[in-house]
Rosetta silent file (secondary structure, phi, psi, omega in degrees, C-alpha in Angstrom):
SEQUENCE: XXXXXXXXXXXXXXXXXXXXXXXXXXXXXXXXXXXXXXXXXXXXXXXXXXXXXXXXXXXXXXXXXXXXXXXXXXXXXXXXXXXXXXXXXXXXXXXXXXXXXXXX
SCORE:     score description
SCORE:     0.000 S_00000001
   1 L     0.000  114.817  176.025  -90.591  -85.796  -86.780 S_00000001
   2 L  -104.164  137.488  176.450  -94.086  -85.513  -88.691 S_00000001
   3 L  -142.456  121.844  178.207  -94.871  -82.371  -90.742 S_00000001
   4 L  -100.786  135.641  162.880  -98.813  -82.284  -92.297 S_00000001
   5 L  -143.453   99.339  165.221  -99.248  -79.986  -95.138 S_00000001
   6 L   -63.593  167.737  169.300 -102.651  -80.625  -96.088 S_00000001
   7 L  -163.783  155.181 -176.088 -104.162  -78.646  -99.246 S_00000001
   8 L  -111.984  161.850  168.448 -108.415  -78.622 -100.511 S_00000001
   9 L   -81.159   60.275  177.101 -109.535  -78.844 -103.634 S_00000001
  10 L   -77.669  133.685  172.234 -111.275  -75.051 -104.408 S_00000001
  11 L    59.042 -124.279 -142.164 -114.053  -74.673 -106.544 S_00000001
  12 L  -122.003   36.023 -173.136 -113.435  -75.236 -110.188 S_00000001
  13 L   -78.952  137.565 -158.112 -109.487  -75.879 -109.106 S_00000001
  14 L  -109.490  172.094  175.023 -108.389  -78.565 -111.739 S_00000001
  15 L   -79.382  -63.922  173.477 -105.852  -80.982 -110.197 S_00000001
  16 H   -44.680  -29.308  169.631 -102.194  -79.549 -110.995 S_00000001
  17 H   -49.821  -42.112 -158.925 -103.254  -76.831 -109.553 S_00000001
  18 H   -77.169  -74.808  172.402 -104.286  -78.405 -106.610 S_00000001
  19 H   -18.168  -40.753 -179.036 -100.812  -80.673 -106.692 S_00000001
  20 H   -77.530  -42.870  166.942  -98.698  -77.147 -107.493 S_00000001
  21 H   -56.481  -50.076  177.395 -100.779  -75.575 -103.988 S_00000001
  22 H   -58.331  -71.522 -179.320  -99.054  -78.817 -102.352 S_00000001
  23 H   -35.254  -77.008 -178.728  -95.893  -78.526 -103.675 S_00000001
  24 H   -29.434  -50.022 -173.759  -95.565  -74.614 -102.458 S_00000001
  25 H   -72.141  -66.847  151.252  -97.001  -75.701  -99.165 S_00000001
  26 H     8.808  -73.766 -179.706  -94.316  -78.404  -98.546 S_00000001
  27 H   -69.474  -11.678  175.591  -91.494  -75.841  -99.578 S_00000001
  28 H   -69.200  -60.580 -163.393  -92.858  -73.841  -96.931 S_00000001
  29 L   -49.858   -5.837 -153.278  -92.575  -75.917  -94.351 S_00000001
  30 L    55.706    7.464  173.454  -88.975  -76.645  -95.081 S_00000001
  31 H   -60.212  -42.143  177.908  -89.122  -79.957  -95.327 S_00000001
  32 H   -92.810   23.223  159.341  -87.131  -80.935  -98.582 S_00000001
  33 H   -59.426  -67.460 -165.170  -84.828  -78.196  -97.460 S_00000001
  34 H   -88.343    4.863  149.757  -83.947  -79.987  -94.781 S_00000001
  35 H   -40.586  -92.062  163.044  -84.389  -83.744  -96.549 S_00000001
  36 H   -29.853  -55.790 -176.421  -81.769  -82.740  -98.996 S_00000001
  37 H   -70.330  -57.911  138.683  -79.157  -81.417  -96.068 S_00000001
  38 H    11.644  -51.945 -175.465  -79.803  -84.784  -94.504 S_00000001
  39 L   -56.075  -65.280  160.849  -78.884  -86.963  -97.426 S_00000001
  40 L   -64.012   90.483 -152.907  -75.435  -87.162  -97.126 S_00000001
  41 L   -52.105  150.686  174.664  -73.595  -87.328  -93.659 S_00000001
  42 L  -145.987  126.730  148.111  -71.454  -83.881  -92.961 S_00000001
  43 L   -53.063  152.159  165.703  -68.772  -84.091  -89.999 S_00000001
  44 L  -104.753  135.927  153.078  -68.923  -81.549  -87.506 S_00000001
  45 L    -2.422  102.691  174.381  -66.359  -78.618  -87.346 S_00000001
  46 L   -44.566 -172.677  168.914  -63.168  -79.618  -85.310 S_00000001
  47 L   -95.145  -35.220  173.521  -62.875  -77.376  -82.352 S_00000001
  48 H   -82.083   -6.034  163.262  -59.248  -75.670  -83.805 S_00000001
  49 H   -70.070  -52.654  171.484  -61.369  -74.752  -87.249 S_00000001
  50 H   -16.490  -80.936 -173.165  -63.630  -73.557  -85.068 S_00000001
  51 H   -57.299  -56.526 -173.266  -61.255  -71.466  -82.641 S_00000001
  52 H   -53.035  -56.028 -170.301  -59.133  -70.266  -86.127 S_00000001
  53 H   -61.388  -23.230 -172.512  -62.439  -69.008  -88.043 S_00000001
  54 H   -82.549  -20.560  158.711  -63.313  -66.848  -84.847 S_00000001
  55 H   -75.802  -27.753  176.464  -60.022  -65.627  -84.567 S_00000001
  56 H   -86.167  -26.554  152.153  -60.186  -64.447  -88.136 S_00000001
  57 H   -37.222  -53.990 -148.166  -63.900  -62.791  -87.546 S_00000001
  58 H   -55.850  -75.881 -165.716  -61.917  -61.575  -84.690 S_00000001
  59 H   -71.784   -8.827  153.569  -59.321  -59.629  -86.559 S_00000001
  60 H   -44.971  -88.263  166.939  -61.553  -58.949  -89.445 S_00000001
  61 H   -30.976  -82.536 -174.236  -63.659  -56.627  -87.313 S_00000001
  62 H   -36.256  -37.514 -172.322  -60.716  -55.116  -85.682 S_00000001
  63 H   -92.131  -13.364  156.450  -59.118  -54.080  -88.704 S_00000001
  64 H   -91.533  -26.327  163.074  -62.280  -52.372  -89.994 S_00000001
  65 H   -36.689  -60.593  169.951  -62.971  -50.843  -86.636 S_00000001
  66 H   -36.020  -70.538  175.353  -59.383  -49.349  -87.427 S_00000001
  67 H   -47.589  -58.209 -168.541  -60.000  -48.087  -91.054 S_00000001
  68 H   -58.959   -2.574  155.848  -63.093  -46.676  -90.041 S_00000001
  69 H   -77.638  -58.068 -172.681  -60.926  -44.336  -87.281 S_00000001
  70 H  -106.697   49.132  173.822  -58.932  -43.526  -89.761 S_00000001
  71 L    82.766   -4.844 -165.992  -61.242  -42.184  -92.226 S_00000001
  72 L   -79.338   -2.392 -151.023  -60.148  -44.774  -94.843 S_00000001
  73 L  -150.871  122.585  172.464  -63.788  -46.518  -94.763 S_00000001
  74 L   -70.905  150.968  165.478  -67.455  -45.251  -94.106 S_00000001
  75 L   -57.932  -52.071 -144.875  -69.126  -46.877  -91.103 S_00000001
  76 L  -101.050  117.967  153.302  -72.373  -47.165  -92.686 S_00000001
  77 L   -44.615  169.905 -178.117  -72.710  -48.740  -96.100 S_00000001
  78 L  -105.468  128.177  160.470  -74.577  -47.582  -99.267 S_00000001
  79 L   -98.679  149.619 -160.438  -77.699  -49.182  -99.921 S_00000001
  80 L  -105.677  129.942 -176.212  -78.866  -49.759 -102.830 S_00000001
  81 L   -84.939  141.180 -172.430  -82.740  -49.093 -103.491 S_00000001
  82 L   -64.036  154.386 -156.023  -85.588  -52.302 -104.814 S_00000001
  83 L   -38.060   33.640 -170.508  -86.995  -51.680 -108.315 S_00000001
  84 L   127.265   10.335 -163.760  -88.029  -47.904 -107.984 S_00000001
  85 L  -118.358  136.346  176.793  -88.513  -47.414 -104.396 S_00000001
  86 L    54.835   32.620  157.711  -87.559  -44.482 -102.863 S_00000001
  87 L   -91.758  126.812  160.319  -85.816  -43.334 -106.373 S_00000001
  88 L   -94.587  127.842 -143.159  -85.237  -40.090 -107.808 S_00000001
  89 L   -42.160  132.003  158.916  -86.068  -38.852 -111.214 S_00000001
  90 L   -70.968  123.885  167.446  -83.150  -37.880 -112.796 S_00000001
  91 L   -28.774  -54.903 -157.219  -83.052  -34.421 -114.540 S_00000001
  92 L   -98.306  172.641  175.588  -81.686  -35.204 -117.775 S_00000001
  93 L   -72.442  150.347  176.916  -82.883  -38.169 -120.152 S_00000001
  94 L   -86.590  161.506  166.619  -81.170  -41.426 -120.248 S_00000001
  95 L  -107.524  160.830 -125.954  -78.872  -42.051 -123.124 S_00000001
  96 L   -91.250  121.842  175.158  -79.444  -44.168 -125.854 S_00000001
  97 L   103.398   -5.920 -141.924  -76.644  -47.498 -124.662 S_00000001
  98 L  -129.870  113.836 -167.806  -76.266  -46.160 -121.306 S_00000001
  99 L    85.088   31.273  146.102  -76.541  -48.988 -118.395 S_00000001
 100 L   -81.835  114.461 -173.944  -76.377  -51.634 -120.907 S_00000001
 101 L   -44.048  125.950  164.162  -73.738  -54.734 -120.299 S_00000001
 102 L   -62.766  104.765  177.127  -71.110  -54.486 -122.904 S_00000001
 103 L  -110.955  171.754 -137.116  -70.901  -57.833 -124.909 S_00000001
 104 L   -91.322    0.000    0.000  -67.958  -59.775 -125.354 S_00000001
């Protein structure tokens, strides 16, 4: 398996720069992702861990499938909106302390 990730030299581009465009391009590719996973041998999954996690998926599912008949559960989750998108102004003013972490 060969992976090229070439990178030029632009302009008035000083060399770490150029080195830090290489690095980035690399991590794209996924290569020391998958270097790193590599290093160390990992066994594969038995076949009864296997069969046991899928029976617990299994009955996972089923038992929200349940709640969600009997009203104990929403179907759909609440999403939460990215840094300002699609928020809306709140009437009143924030208060002075208020969505700050309490410390310890």
């Amino acid at each position: 398996m060969s992976t090229n990730a070439e990178v030029q030299k632009m302009g008035a581009e000083n060399a770490l720069a150029t080195i830090r465009k290489f690095s980035r391009r690399v991590q794209g590719t996924g290569l020391v992702k998958l270097v790193r996973n590599r290093r160390y041998f990992k066994r594969d999954t038995s076949k009864i861990v296997k069969k046991k996690r899928a029976l617990k998926l299994i009955k996972r599912r089923a038992d929200f499938r349940q709640k969600v008949k009997e009203g104990k559960i929403s179907d759909t989750p609440v999403r939460h909106s990215f840094r300002g998108q699609n928020q809306k102004e709140s009437t009143q003013p924030a208060r002075l302390g208020e969505g700050t972490p309490i410390a310890r």
